[in-house]
C-alpha positions in Angstrom: -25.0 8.2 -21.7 -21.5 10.2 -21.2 -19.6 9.6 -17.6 -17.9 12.6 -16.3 -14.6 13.5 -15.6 -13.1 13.4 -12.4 -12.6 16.9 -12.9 -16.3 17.8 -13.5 -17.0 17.0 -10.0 -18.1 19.9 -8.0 -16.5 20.0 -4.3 -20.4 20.9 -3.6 -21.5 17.3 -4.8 -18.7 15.5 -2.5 -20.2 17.3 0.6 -23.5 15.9 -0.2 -22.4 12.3 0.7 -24.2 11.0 3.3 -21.8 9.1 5.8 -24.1 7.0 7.6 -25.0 5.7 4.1 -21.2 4.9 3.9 -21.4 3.5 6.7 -24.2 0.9 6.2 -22.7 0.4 2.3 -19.5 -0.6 3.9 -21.2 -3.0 6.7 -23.3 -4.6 3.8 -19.8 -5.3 2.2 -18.1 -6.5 5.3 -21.0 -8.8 6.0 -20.5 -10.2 2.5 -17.0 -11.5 2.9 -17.1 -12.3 6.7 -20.1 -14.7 5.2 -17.2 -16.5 2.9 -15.1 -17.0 6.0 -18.0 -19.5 7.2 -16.0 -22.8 8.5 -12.0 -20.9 8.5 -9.5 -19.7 11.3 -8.2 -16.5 11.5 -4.6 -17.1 11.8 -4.1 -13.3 12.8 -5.4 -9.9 12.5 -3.7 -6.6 11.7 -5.1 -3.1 12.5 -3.4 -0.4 10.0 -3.7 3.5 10.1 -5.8 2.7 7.1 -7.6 -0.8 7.2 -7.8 -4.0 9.4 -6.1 -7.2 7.5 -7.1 -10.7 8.6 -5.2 -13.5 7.3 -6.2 -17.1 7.6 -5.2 -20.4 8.1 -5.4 -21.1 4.5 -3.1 -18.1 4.0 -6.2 -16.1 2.5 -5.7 -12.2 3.5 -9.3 -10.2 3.6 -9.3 -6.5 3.8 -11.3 -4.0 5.8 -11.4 0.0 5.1 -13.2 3.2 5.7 -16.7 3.8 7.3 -16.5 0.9 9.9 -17.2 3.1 12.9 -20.3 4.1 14.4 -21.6 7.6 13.9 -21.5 10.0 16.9 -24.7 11.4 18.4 -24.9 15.1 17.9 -23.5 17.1 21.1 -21.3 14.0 22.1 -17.2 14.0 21.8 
């Protein structure tokens, strides 16, 4: 089976994304490698305009983007 190009990719079919599935994807993956801290320190933690880095004690960096946040209720601010 043939993948598209990038370029086939209707604006249409980007709008369809569902971003409380984002959401949970990207809590699913955090979970994951918060697990495989189990038994480390966090030596310190960076918030960026674009992602959270924590580094640990063992000098290990782990990298957190996107669809962290909760989803507003409709009519809320």
């Amino acid at each position: 089976m043939e993948q598209p190009d990038v370029g086939d990719v209707h604006t249409s079919d980007l709008l369809d994304i569902d971003p409380d599935a984002l959401r949970e994807a990207e809590r699913v993956f955090a979970q994951g490698i918060l697990d495989t801290m189990a038994g480390k320190q966090v030596a310190r933690a960076v918030y960026e305009d674009t992602r959270i880095v924590i580094v640990m004690n063992d000098g290990s960096e782990y990298y957190f983007y996107g669809f962290m946040g909760e989803s507003k209720a409709p009519g809320r601010t």
